[in-house]
C-alpha positions as CSV (number, residue, x, y, z in Angstrom):
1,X,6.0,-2.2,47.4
2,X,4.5,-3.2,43.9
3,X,2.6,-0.3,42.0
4,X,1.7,0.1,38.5
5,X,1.1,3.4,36.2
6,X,-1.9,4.6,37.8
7,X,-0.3,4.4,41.0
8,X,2.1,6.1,40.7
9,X,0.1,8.8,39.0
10,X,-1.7,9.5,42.6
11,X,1.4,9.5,44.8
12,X,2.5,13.2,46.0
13,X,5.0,14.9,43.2
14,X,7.9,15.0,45.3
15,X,7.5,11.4,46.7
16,X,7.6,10.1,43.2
17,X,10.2,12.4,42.1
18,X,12.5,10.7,44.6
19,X,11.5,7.6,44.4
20,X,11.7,7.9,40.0
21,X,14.9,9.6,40.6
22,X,16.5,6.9,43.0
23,X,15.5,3.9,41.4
24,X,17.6,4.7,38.4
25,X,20.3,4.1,39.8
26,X,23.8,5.6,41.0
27,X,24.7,8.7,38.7
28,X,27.2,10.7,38.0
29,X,27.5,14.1,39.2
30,X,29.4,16.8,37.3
31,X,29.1,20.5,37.6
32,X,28.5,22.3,33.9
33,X,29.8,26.0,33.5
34,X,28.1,28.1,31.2
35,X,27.8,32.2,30.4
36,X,25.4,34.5,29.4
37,X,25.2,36.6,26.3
38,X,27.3,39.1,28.7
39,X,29.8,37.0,29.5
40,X,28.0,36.7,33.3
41,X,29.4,33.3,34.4
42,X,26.9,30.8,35.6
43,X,27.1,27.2,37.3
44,X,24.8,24.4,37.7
45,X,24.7,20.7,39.1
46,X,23.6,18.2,37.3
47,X,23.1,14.2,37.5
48,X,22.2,13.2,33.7
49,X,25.2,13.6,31.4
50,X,26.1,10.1,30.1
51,X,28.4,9.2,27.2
52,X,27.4,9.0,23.2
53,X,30.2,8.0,21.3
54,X,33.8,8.3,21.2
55,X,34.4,9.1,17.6
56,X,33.2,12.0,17.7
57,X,34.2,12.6,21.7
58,X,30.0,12.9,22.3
59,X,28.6,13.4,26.0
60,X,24.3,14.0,26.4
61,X,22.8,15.1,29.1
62,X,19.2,16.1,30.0
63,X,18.0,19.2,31.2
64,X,14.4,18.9,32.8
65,X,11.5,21.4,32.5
66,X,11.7,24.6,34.4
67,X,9.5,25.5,36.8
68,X,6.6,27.9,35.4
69,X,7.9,31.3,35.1
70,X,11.9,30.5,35.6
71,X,14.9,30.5,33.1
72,X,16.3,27.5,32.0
73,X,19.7,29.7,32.6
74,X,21.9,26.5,31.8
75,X,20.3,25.9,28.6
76,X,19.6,29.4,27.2
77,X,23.6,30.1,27.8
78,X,24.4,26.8,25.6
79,X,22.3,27.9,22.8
80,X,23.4,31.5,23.4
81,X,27.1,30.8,23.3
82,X,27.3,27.3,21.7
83,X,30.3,25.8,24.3
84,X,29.7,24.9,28.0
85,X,31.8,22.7,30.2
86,X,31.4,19.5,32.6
87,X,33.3,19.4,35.3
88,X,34.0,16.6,37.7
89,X,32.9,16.5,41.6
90,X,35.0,15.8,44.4
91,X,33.8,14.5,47.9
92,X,34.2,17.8,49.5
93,X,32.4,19.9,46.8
94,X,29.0,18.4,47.3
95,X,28.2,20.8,49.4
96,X,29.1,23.3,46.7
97,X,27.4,21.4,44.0
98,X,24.2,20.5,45.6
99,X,24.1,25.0,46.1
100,X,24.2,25.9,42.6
101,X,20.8,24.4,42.4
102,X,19.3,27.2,44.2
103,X,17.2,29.2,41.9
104,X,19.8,32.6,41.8
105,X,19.0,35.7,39.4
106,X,20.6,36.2,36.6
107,X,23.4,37.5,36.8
108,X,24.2,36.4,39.9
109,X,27.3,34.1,39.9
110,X,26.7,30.7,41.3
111,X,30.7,30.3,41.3
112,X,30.6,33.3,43.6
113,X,28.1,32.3,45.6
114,X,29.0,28.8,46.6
115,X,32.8,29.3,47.0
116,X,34.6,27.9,43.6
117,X,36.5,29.8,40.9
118,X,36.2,30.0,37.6
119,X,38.8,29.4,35.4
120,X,38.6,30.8,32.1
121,X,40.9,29.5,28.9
122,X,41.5,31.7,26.1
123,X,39.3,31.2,23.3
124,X,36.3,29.7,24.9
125,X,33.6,31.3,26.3
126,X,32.4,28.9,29.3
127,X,34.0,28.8,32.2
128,X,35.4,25.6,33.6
129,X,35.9,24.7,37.7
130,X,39.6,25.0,38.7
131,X,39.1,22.7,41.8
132,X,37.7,20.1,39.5
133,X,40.0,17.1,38.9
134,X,38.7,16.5,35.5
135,X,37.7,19.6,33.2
136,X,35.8,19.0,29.8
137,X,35.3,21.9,27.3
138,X,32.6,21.0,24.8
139,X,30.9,22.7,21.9
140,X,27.5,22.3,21.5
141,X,26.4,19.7,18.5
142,X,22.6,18.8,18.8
143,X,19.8,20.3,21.4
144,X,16.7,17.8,21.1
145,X,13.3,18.7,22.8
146,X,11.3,16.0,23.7
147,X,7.8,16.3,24.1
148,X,7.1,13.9,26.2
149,X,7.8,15.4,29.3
150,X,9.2,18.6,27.8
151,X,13.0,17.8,29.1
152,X,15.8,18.5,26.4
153,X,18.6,16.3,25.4
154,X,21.9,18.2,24.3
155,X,24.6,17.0,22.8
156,X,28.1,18.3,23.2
157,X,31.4,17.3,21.8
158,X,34.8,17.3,23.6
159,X,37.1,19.6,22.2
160,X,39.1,20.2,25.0
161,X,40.2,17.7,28.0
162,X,41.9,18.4,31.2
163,X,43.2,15.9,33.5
164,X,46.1,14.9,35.5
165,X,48.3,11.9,33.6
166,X,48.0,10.0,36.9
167,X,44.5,9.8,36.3
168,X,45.2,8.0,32.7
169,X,46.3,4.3,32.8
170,X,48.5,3.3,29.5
171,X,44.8,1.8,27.8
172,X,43.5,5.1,28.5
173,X,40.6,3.7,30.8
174,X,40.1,6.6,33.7
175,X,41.2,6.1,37.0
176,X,37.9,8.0,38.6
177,X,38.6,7.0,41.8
178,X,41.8,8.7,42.1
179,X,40.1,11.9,40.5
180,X,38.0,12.0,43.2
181,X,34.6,11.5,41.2
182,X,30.9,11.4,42.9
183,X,27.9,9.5,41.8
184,X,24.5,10.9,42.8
185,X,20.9,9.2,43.8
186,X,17.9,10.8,43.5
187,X,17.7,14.9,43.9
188,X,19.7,14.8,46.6
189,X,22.0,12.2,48.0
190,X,25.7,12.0,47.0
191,X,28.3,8.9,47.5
192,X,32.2,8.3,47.1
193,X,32.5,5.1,44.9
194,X,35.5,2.4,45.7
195,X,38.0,1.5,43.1
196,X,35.3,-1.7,41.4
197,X,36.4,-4.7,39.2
198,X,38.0,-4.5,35.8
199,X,37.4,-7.4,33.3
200,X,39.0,-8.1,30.4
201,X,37.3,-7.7,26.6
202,X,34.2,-10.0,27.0
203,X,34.3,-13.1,24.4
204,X,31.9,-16.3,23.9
205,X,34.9,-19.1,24.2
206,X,36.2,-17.0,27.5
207,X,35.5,-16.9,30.5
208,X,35.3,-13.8,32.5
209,X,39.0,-12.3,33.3
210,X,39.8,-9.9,36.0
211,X,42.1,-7.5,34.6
212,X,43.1,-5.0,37.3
C-alpha cells in the first residue's frame, strides 16, 4: 500500500479511522474516572494520555470530537469538577475497558455497568478504579481546543499517586510489567507487553549499555 492525502480522503471513515489509528503505534490504555456536577460517577477508556513533564508531574491526553448531538461526558466532568483520575489496565479488564465506550446516559454509571468499583478518597471528587494496579489523581491544569480537527488536549497534574512499592525499582523507573499494564492499537485491539530492554543514560563517547 502507498497512498497520499487525497487518497486517503476517499477511503470509507471507519477504514481510515483504523488504519490512522493503528499505524501510530502501540498505546497505552488507562481508564479515566470522572463525576458529574452531582457527584454521578462516570468512567471512560481512553488510548491518548502521554506524559508532559515531570516537574510539574504533567500527563495530556486528547479527547476527540463527539459525535453530533452527544456529550463529551469525560470532558464536561473535568471542567465541571476540575480533578479526574487515570487509571491503569490490566489484561483481564479489557473487556471492561473496551465497555465503558458504549455511549451510556448520563447518569448511568459506567463502573456499574461494566463490573468495577469505585473507590473514592476523601477530598477529591473523581473517583479512581480499585482493581487498577496504578491509581493517578490529577487536577486539571490546561484544556486546549484545537481546531484543526476539533479534538481537545487537557492537561492534568499528579497530585496524588498510588502504587504498590514492588512496582518501584530504587531509580524510580516503573516496573509496568509487573503492574499488569496494556498498550492499545487502533479502536480496538489490546496487547500484554513483555518485560523490554533497559539501557543505560545515552552518551556520545559510549556505547550502548544494557542496564537491566
Amino acid at each position: 500500500m502507498h497512498i497520499n492525502r487525497d487518497d486517503l480522503a476517499e477511503l470509507p471513515q471507519r477504514y481510515r479511522a483504523n488504519l490512522i489509528n493503528g499505524i501510530a503505534g502501540f498505546k497505552p490504555v488507562n481508564l479515566i474516572g470522572t463525576a458529574d456536577s452531582q457527584g454521578h460517577p462516570n468512567l471512560a477508556v481512553f488510548s491518548s494520555v502521554f506524559h508532559l513533564g515531570a516537574s510539574p508531574a504533567l500527563l495530556g491526553m486528547i479527547i476527540r470530537p463527539a459525535p453530533s448531538g452527544t456529550e463529551r461526558h469525560t470532558l464536561d466532568n473535568i471542567n465541571s469538577r476540575q480533578q479526574f483520575t487515570i487509571n491503569s489496565v490490566a489484561p483481564e479488564m479489557t473487556a471492561a475497558a473496551h465497555q465503558t465506550s458504549a455511549r451510556y446516559p448520563q447518569p448511568a454509571s459506567e463502573f456499574e455497568a461494566v463490573g468495577v468499583t469505585p473507590l473514592w478518597l476523601p477530598d477529591f471528587s473523581a473517583p479512581f478504579v480499585a482493581e487498577s494496579a496504578i491509581q493517578l489523581g490529577m487536577a486539571l491544569r490546561q484544556v486546549t481546543h484545537i481546531p484543526l480537527n476539533d479534538t481537545f488536549m487537557v492537561v492534568g497534574e499528579i497530585v496524588s499517586l498510588a502504587i504498590a512499592d514492588d512496582y518501584v525499582s530504587e531509580d524510580g523507573s516503573v516496573n509496568l510489567v509487573g503492574a499488569g499494564a496494556t498498550v492499545a492499537t487502533g479502536l480496538d485491539r489490546y496487547h500484554t507487553v513483555n518485560s523490554g530492554q533497559r539501557y543505560a543514560y545515552a552518551k556520545p563517547d559510549q556505547d550502548p549499555k544494557i542496564i537491566d
